[in-house]
N, C-alpha and C positions, 0 to 999 in steps of 0.2 A: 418771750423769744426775741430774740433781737430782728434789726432788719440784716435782710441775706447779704448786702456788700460789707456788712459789720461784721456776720460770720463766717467771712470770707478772708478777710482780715485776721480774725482770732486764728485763723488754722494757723498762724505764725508764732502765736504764743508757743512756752516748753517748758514749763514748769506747769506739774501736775495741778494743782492747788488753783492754777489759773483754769486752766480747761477746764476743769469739772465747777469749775463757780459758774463761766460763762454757760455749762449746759444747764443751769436752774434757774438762769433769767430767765424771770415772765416779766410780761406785759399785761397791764389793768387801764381799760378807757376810766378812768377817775370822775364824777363830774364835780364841778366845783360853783360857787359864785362867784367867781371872778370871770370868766367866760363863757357865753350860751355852748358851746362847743365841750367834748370834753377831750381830759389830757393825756395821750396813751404816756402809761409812768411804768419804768421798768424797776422791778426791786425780785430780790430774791429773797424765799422763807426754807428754811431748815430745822429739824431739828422736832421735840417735841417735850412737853411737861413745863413745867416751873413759870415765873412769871413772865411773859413776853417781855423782848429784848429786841430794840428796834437801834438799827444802826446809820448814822450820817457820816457821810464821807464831807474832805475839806474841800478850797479851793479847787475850781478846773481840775476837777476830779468827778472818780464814779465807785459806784458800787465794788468795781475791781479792789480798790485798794484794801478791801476785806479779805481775797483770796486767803490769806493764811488764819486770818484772826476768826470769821465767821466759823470756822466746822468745830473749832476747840468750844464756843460757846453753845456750838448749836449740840454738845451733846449729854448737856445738861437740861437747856434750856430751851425753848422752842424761839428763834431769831430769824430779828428780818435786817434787811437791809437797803434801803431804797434811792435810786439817781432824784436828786433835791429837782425841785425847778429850775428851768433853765442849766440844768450841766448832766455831766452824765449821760445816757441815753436816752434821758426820757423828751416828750415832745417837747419842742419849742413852738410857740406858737409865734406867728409876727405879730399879731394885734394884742398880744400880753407883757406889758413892762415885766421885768425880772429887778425884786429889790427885797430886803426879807419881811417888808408886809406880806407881796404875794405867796413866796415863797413857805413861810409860816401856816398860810391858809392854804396853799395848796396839799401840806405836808398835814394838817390836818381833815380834810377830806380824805385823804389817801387814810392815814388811821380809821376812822369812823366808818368807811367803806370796806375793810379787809381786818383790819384786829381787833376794834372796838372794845378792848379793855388795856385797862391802865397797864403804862409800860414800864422798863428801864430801859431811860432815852440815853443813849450811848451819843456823843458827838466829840468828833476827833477835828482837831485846829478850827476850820471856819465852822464845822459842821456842829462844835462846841457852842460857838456863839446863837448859832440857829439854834441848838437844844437848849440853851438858855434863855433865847427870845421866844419858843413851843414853852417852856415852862410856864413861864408868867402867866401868858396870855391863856393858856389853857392848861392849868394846873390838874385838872380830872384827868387828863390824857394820859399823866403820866406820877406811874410807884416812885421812882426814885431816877436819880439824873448821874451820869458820869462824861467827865470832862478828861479827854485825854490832849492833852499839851492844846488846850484851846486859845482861841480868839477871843475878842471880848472884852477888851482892857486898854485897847490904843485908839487912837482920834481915828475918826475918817480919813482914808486918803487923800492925798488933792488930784489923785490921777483922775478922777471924773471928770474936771476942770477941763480935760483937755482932750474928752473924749466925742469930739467930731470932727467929721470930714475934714481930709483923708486921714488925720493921726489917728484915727480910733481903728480904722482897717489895720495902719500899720503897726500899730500898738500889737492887735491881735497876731496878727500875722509874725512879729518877733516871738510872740509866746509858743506859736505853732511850730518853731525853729528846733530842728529833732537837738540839734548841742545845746540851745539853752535850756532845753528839756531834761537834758542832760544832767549840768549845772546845777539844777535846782534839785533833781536826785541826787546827788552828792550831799548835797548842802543836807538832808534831811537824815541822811544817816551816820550815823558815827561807825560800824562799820561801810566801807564805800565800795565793799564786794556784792554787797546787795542792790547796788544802782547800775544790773545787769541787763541785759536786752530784753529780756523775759518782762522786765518790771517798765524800763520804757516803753516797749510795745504796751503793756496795759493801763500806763497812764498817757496814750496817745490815741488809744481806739476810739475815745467820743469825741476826737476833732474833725471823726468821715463823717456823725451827724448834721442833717441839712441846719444851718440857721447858725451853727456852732460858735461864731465871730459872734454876732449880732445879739446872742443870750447873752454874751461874758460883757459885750461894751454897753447892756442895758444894765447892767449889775454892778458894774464899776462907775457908769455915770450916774446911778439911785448915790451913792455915796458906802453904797456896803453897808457893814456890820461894825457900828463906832465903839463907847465904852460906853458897860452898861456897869460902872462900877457905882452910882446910885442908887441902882436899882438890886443889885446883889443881896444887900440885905431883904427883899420881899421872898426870895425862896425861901421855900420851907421845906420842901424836898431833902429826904437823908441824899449827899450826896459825896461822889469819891471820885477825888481830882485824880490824877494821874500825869507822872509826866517824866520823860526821857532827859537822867541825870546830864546828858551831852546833848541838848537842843539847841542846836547853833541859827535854829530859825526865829523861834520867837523869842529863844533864851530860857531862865528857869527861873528869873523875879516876879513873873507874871502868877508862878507856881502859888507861892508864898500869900501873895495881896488875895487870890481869889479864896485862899485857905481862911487867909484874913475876914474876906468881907462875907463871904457865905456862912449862915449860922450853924447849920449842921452839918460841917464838911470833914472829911479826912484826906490830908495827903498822902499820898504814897509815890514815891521815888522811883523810875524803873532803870537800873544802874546798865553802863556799859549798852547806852541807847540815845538816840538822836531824838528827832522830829514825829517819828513817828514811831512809836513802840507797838502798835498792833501790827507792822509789818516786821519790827525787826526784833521783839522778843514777844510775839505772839501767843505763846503759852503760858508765861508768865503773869502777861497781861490779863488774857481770860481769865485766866486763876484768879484773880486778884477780883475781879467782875463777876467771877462765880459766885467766889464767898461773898460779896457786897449782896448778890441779889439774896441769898437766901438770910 
């Protein structure tokens, strides 16, 4: 369940698909070894049969951005979808760096705790790269992997460099800005009728969470998520890229190298689509992730 000034908040959402997601959030205290404490972690499960299907959201993002994509797969499949460390809804703790070590192990506690059997690990842009840094390190966890318009493949930022006092407030504090908010919805969809109030509102509801600055400026000053094009060949996971013919964020060369460097991979195109194809052809996409899982 959320906390009550977040569901107070949602009553502003208006698109169905959003309302009824935000009423299946739970909340699970996780514990982990990274903290004597543990980490109240919000994800939502739907659905029932087939092989579990666990979902990551990207960048300054949360479980929302599933609204449309989760119910098409949840009714096949039994699916989760969970806010990563440090974003989303889930706790932020202050005495916990946020970099995707922690994050990886937090992400697996949370599994071992609530699904304990092998998944298809779903990660969409950053959420890609985290489902390919969970691969590696913990290949048991997970049946087979899909990469929708992922990360993964470009250097480190240098924005960490430059992430203390006061630039790193102010850093955050431009991303919190509802027009560049804006902006960046735009940029993500090749239709730009879907970068409506409805979808602002629900990629802005986890900036009311306490801490909300200070996850994002420990994640960007770790260095992020760099190129693991080294490493690509150790998957062994069947896996299926996916990626939005009109991605004007990360582009569509990235498509081609990870098809390239993963052994058992298959591309698949999703035409007349941006940045994000589980919000902007959402049935398609499931489809495409149905047949993979079976």
């Amino acid at each position: 369940m959320l906390p009550n000034f977040i569901q107070e908040e949602a009553q502003n959402l208006t698109e169905e698909t959003s309302l009824k997601l935000v009423e299946k959030i739970e909340c699970e205290n996780i514990t982990t070894n990274l903290i004597s404490e543990s980490i109240a972690t919000t994800y939502v499960r739907q659905g029932k049969g087939g092989n579990p299907i666990l979902l990551l959201h990207g960048f300054d993002s949360s479980l929302l951005e599933f609204r449309r994509f989760l119910p098409c797969l949840a009714t096949q499949n039994e699916t989760w979808a969970v806010d990563l460390l440090g974003f989303g809804f889930t706790e932020r703790r202050i005495n916990l760096e946020i970099n995707p070590e922690t994050i990886k192990t937090h992400l697996y506690y949370f599994w071992q705790t609530l699904i304990q059997k092998p998944v298809i690990l779903v990660g969409a842009s950053m959420g890609g790269a985290t489902a390919i840094d969970f691969t590696l390190t913990y290949p048991q966890c997970v049946e087979k992997l899909v990469l929708i318009d992922s990360a993964g493949l470009v250097k480190q930022p240098i924005a960490g460099k430059f992430m203390f006092p006061p630039l790193d407030y102010l850093l955050t504090n431009f991303l919190r800005n509802k027009n560049v908010r804006q902006s960046i919805s735009k940029a993500s969809y090749y239709d730009k009728t879907f970068a409506n109030l409805d979808a602002n509102n629900c990629a802005s509801l986890h900036l009311k969470c306490p801490h909300w600055n200070r996850g994002l400026i420990s994640f960007t000053k770790s260095g992020g998520y760099g190129n693991f094009e080294d490493k690509l060949s150790q998957i062994e996971k069947k896996t299926l890229i996916l990626w939005g013919k009109q991605d004007k964020i990360l582009g569509i060369k990235d498509a081609k190298k990870f098809k390239q460097f993963i052994p058992n991979s298959e591309l698949i195109w999703i035409e007349n689509c941006g940045h994000v194809p589980h919000l902007e052809q959402p049935e398609i996409t499931a489809n495409q992730i149905l047949k993979f899982a079976k």
